[in-house]
N, CA and C atoms of all chains as a GROMACS GRO file, in nm:
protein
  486
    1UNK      N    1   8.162   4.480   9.844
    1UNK     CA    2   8.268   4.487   9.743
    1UNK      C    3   8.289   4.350   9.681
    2UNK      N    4   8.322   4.349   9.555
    2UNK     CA    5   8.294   4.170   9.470
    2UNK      C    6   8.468   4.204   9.469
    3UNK      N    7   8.537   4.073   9.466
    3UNK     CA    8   8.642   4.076   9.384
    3UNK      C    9   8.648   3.907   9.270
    4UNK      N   10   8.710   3.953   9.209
    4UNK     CA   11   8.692   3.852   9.058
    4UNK      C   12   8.831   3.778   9.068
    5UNK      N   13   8.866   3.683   9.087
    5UNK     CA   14   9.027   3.587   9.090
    5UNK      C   15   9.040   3.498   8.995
    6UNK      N   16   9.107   3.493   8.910
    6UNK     CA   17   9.119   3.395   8.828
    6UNK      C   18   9.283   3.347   8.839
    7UNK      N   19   9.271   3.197   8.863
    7UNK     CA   20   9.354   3.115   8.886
    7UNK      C   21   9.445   3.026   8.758
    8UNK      N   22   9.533   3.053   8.724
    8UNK     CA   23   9.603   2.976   8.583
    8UNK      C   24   9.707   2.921   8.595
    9UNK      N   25   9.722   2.820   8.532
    9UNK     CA   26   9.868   2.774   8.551
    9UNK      C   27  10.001   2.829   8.457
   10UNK      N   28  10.107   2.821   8.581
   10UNK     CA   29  10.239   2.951   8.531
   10UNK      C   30  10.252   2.886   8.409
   11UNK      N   31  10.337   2.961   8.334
   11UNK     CA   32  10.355   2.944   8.184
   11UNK      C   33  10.456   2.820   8.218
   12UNK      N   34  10.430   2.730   8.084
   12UNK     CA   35  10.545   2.613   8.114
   12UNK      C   36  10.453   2.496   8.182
   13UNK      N   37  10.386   2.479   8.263
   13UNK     CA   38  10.309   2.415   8.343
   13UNK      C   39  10.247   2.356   8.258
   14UNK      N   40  10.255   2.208   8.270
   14UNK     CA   41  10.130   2.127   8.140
   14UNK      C   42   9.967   2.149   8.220
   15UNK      N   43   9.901   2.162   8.121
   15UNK     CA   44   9.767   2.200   8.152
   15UNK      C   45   9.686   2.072   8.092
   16UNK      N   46   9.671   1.938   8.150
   16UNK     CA   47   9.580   1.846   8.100
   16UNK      C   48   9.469   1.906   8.055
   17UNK      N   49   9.377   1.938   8.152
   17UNK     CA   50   9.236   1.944   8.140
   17UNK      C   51   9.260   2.058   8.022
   18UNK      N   52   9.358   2.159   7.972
   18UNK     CA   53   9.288   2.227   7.860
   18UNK      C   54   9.324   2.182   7.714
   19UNK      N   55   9.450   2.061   7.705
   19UNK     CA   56   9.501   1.975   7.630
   19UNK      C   57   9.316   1.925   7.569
   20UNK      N   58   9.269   1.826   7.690
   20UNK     CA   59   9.136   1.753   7.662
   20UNK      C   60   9.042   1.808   7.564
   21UNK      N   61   9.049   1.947   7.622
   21UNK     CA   62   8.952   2.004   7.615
   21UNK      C   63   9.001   2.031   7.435
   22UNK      N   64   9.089   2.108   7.392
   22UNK     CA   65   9.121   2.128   7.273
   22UNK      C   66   9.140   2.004   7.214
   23UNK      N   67   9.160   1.886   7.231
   23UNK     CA   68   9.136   1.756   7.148
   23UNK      C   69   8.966   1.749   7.120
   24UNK      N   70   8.884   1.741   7.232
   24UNK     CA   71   8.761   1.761   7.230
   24UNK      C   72   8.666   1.862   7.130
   25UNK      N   73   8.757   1.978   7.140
   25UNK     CA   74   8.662   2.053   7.004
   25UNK      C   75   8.712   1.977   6.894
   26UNK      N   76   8.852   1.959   6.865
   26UNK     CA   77   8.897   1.899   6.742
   26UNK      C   78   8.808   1.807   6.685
   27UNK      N   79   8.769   1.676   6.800
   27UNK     CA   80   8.678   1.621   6.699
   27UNK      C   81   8.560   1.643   6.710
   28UNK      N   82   8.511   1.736   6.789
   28UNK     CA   83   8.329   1.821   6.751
   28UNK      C   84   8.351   1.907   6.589
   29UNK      N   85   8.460   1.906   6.563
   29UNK     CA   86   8.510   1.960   6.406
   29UNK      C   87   8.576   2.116   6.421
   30UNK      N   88   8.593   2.161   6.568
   30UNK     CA   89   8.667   2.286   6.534
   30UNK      C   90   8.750   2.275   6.484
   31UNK      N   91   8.828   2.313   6.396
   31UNK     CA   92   9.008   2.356   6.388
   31UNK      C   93   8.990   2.485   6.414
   32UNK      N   94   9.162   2.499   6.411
   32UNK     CA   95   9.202   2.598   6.398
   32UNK      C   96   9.202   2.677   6.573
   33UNK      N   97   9.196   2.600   6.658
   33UNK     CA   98   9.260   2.617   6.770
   33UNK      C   99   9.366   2.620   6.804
   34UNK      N  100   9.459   2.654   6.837
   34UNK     CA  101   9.584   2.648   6.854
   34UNK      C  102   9.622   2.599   7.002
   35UNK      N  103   9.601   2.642   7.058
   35UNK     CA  104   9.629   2.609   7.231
   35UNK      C  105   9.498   2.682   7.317
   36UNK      N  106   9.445   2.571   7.462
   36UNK     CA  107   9.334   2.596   7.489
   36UNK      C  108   9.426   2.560   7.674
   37UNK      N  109   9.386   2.698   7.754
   37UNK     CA  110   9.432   2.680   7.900
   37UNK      C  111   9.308   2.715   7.971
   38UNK      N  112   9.298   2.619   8.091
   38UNK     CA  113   9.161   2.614   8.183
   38UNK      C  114   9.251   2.648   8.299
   39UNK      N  115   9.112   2.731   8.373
   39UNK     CA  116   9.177   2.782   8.480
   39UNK      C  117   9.065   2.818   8.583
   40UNK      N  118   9.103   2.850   8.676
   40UNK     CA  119   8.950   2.893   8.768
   40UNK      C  120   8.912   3.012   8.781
   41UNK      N  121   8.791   3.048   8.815
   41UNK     CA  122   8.740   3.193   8.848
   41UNK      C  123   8.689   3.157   8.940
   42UNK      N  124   8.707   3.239   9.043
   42UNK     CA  125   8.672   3.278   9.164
   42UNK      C  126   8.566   3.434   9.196
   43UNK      N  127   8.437   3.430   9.188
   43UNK     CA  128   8.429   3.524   9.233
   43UNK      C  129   8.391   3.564   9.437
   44UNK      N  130   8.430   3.658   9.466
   44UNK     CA  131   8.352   3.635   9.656
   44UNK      C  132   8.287   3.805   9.609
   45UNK      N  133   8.214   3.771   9.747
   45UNK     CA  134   8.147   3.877   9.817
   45UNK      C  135   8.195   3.913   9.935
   46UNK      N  136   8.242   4.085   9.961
   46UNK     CA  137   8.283   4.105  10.058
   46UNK      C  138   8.234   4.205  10.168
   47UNK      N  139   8.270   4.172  10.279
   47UNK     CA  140   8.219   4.292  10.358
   47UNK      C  141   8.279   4.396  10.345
   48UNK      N  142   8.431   4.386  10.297
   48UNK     CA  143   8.532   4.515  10.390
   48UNK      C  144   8.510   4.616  10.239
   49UNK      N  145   8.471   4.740  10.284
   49UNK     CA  146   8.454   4.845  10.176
   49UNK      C  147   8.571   4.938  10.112
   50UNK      N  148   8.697   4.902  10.164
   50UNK     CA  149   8.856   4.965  10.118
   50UNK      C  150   8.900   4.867  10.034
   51UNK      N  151   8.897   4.924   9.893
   51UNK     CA  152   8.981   4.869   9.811
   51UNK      C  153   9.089   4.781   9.828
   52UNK      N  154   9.183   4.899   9.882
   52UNK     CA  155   9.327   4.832   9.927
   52UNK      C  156   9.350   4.691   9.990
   53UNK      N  157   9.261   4.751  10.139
   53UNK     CA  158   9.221   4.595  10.200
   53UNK      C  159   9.178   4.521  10.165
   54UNK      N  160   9.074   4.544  10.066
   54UNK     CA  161   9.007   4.435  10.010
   54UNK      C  162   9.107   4.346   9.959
   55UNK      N  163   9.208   4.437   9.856
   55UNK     CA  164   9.263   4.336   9.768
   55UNK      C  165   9.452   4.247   9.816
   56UNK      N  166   9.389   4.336   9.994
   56UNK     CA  167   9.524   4.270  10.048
   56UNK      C  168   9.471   4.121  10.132
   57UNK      N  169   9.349   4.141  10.171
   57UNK     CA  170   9.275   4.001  10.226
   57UNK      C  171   9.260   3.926  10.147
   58UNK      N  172   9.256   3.941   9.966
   58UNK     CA  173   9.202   3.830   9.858
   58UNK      C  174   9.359   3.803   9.872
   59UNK      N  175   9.449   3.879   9.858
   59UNK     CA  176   9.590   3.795   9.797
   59UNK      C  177   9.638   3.724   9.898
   60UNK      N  178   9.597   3.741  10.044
   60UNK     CA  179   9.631   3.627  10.140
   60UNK      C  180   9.549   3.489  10.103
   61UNK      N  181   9.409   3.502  10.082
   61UNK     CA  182   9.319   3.444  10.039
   61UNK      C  183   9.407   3.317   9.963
   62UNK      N  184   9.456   3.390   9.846
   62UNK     CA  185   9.477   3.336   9.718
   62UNK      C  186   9.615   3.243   9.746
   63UNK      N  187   9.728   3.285   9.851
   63UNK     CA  188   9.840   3.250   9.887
   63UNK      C  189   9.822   3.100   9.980
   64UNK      N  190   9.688   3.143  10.025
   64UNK     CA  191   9.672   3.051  10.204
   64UNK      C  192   9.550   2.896  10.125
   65UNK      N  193   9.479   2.911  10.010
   65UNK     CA  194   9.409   2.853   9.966
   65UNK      C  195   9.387   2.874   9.822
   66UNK      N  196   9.312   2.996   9.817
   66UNK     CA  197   9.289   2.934   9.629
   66UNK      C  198   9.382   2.901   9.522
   67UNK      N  199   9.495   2.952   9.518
   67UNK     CA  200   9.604   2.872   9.452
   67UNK      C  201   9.717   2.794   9.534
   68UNK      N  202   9.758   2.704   9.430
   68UNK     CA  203   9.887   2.631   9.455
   68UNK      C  204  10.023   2.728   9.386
   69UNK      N  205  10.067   2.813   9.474
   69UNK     CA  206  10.167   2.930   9.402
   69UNK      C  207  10.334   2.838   9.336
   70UNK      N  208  10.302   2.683   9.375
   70UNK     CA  209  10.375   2.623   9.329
   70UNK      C  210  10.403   2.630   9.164
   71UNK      N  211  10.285   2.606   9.160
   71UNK     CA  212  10.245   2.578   8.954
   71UNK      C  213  10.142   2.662   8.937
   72UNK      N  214  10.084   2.757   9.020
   72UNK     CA  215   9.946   2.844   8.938
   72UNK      C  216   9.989   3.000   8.993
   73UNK      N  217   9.917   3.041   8.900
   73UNK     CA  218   9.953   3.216   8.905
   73UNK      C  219   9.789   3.266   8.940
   74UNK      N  220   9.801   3.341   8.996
   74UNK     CA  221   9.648   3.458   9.012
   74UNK      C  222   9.664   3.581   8.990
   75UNK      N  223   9.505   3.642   8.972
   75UNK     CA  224   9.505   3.812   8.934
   75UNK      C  225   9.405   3.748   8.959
   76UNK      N  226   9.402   3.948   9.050
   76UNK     CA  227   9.278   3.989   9.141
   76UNK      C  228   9.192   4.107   9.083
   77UNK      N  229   9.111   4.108   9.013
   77UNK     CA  230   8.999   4.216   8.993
   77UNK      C  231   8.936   4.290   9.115
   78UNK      N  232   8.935   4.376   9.216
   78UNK     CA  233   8.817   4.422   9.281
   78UNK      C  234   8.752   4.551   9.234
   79UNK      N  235   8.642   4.462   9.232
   79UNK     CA  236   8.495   4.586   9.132
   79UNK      C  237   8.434   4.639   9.296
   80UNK      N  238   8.396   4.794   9.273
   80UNK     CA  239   8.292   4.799   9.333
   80UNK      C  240   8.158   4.766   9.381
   81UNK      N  241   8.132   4.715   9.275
   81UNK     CA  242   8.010   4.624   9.214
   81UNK      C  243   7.896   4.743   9.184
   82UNK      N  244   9.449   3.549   6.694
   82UNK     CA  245   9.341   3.584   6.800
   82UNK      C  246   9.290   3.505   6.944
   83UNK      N  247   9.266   3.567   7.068
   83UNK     CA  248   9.260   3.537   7.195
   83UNK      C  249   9.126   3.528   7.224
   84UNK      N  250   9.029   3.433   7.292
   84UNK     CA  251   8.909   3.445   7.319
   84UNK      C  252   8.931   3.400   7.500
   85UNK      N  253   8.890   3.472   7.568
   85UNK     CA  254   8.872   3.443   7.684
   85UNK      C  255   8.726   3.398   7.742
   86UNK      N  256   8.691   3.301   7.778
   86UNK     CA  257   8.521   3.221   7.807
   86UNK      C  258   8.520   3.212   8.007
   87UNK      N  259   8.431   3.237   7.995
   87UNK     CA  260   8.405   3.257   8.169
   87UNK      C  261   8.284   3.192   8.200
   88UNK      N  262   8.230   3.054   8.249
   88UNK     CA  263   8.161   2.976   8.254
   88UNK      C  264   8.078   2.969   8.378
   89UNK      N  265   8.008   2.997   8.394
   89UNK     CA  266   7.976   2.996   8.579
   89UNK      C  267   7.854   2.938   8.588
   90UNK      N  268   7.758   2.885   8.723
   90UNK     CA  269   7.629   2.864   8.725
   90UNK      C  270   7.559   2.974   8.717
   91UNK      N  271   7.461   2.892   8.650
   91UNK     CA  272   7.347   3.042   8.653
   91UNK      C  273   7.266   3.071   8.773
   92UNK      N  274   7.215   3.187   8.829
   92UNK     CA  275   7.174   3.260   8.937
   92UNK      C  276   7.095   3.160   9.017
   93UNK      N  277   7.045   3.119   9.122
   93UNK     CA  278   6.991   2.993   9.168
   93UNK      C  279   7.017   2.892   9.162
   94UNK      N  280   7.134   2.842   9.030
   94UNK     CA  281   7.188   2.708   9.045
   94UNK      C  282   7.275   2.706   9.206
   95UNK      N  283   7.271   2.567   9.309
   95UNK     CA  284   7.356   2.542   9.357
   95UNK      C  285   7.499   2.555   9.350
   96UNK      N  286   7.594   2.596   9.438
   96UNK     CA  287   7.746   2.611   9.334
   96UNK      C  288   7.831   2.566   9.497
   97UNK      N  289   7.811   2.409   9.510
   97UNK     CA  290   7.841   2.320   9.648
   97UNK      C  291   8.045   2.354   9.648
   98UNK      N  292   8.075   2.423   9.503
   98UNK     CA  293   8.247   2.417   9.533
   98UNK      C  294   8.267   2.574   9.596
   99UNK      N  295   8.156   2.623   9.560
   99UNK     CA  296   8.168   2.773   9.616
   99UNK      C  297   8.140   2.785   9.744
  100UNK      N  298   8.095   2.719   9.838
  100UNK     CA  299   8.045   2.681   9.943
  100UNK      C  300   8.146   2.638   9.999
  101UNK      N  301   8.177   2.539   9.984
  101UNK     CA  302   8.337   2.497   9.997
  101UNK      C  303   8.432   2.596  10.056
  102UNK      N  304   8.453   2.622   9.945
  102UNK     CA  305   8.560   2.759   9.928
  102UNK      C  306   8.502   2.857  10.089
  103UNK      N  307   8.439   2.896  10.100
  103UNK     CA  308   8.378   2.997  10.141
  103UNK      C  309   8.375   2.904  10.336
  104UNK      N  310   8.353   2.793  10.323
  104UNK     CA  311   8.362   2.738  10.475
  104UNK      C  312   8.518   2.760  10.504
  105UNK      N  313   8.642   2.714  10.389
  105UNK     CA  314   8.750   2.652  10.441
  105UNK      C  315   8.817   2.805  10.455
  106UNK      N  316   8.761   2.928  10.370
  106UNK     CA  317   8.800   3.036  10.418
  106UNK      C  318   8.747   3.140  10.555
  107UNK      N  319   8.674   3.074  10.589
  107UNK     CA  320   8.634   3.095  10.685
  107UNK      C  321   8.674   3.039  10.818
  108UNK      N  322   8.753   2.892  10.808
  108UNK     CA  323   8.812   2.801  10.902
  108UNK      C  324   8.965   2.864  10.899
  109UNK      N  325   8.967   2.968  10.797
  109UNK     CA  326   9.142   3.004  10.810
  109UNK      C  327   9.127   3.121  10.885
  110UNK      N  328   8.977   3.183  10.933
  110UNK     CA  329   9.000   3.290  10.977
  110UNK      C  330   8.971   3.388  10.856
  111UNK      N  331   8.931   3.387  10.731
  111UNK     CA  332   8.911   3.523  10.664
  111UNK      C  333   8.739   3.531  10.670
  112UNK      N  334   8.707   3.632  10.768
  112UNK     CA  335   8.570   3.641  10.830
  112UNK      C  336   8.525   3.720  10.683
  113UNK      N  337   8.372   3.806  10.698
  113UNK     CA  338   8.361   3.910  10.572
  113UNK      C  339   8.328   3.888  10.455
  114UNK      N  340   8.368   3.731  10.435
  114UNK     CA  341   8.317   3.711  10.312
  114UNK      C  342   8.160   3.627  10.276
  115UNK      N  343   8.086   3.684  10.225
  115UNK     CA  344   7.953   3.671  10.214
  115UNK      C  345   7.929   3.549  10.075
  116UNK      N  346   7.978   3.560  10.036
  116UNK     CA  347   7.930   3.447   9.911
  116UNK      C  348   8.019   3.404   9.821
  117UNK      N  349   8.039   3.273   9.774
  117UNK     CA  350   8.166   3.282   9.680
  117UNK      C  351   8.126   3.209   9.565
  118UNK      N  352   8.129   3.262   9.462
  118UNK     CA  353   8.109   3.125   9.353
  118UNK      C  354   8.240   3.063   9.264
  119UNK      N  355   8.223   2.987   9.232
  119UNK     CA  356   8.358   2.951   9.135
  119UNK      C  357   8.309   2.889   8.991
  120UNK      N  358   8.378   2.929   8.912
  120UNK     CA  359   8.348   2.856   8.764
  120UNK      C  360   8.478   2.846   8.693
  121UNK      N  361   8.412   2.848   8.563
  121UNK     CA  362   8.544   2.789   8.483
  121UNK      C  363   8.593   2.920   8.430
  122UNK      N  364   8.753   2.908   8.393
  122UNK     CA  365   8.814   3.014   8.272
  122UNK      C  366   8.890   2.979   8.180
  123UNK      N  367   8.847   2.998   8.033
  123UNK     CA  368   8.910   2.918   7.960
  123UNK      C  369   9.006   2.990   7.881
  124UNK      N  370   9.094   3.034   7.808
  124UNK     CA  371   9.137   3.062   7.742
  124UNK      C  372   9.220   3.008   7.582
  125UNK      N  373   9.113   3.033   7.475
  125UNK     CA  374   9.188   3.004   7.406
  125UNK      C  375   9.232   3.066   7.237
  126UNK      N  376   9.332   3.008   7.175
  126UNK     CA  377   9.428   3.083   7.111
  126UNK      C  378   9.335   2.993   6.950
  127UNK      N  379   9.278   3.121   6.899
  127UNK     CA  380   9.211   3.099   6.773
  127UNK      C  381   9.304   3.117   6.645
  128UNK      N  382   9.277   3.045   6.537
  128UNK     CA  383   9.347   3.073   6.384
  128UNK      C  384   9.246   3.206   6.310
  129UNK      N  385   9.158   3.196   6.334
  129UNK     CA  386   9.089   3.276   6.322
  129UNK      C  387   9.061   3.443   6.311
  130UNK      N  388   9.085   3.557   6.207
  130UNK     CA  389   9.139   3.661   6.186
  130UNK      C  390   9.019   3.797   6.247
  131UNK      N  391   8.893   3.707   6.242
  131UNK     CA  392   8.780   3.830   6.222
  131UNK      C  393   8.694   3.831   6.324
  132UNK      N  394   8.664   3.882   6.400
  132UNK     CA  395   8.660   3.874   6.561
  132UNK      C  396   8.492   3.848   6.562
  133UNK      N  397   8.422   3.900   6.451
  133UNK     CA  398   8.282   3.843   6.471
  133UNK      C  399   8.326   3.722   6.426
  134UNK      N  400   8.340   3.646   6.359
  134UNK     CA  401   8.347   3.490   6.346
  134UNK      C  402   8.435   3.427   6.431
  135UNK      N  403   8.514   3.533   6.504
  135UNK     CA  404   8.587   3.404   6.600
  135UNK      C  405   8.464   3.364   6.736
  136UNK      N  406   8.394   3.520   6.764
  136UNK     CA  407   8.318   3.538   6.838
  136UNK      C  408   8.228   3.406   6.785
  137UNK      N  409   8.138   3.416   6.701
  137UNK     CA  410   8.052   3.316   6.670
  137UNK      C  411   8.128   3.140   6.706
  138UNK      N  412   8.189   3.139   6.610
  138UNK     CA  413   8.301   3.012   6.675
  138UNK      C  414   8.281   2.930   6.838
  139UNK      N  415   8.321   3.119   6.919
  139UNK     CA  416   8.336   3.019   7.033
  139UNK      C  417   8.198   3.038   7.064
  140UNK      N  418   8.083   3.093   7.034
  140UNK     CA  419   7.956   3.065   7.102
  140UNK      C  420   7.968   2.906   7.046
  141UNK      N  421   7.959   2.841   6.976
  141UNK     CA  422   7.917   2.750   6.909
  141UNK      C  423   8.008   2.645   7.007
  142UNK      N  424   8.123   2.661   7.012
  142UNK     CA  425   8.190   2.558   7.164
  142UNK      C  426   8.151   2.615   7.256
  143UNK      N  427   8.082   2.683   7.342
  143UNK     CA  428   8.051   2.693   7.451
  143UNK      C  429   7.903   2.631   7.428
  144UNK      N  430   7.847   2.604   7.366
  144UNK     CA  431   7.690   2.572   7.329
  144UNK      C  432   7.729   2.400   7.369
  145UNK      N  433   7.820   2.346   7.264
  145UNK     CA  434   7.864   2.252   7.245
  145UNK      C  435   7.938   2.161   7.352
  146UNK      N  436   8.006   2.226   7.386
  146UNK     CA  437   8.137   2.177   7.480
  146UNK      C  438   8.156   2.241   7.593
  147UNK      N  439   8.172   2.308   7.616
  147UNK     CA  440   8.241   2.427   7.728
  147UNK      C  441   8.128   2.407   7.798
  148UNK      N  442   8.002   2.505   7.799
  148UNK     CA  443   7.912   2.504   7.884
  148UNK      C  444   7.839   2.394   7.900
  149UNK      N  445   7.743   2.325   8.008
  149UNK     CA  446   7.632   2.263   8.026
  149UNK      C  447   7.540   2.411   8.037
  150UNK      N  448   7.474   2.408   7.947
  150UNK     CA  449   7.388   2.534   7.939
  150UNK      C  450   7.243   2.526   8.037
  151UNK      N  451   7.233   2.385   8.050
  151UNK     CA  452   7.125   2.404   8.150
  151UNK      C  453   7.119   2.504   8.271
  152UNK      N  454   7.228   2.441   8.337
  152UNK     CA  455   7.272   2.543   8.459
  152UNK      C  456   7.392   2.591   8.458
  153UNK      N  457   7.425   2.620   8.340
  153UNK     CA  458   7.564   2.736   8.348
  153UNK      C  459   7.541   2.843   8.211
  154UNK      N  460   7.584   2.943   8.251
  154UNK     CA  461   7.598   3.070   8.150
  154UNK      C  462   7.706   3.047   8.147
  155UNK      N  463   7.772   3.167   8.018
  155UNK     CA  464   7.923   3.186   7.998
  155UNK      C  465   7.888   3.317   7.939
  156UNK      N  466   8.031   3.341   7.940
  156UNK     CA  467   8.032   3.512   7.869
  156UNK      C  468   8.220   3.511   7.786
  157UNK      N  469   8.198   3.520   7.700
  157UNK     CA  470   8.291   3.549   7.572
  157UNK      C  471   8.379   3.680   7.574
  158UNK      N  472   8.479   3.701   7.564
  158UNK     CA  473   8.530   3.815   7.560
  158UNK      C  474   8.678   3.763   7.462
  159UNK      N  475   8.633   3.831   7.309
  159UNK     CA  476   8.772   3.825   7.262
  159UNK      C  477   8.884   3.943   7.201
  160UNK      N  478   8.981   3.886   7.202
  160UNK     CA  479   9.119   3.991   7.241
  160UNK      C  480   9.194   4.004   7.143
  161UNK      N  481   9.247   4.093   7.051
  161UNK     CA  482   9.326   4.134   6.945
  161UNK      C  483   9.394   4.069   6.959
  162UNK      N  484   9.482   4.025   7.074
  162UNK     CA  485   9.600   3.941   7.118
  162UNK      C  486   9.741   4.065   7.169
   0.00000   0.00000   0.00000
């Protein structure tokens, strides 16, 4: 079973690295960006074949390590694959 | 308009943060999990009205900027808003 996590920071939260990043196209000549937020994806591979569980072991996962629930928010995709 | 970019290594590239990930979840005790990769997620907020040219747009920053295309793919997905 795959599940897909993507990690963002809560609304309000300054986001350097996607600030950079939208200065950065600016002068490669994009405009017309408006606001640019970076964030992580996570994908795993899993053994456990129950949905449910699956997506109750990623949100411990996500609580105990992949995010800081201080300043970042997550959502959990689990695909069958 | 919303373009969401999902950046990852490509298949055989090394991915040493996914590895990472995947030991320190394993040192917490979440057994089961077989492989983890991590990449980037970008999200960003286009001026842009017409979804094939916003589409084109962001290929052209992910070519540019976003991706190292050597060893990373990306995949585009954009959003009415």
């Amino acid at each position: 079973m795959k599940a897909k996590v993507h990690v963002t920071f809560k609304e309000g939260v300054l986001d350097p690295q996607g600030k950079a990043v939208r200065t950065a196209l600016a002068a490669l000549g994009f405009d017309g960006v408006n606001r640019v937020r970076q964030g992580k994806y996570i994908e795993l591979e899993l053994e456990e074949s129950d949905p449910a569980r699956a997506r109750e072991n990623v949100e411990n996962m996500c609580r105990q390590l992949l995010a800081n629930t201080v300043i970042e928010t997550y959502a959990i995709d689990i695909a069958e694959q």
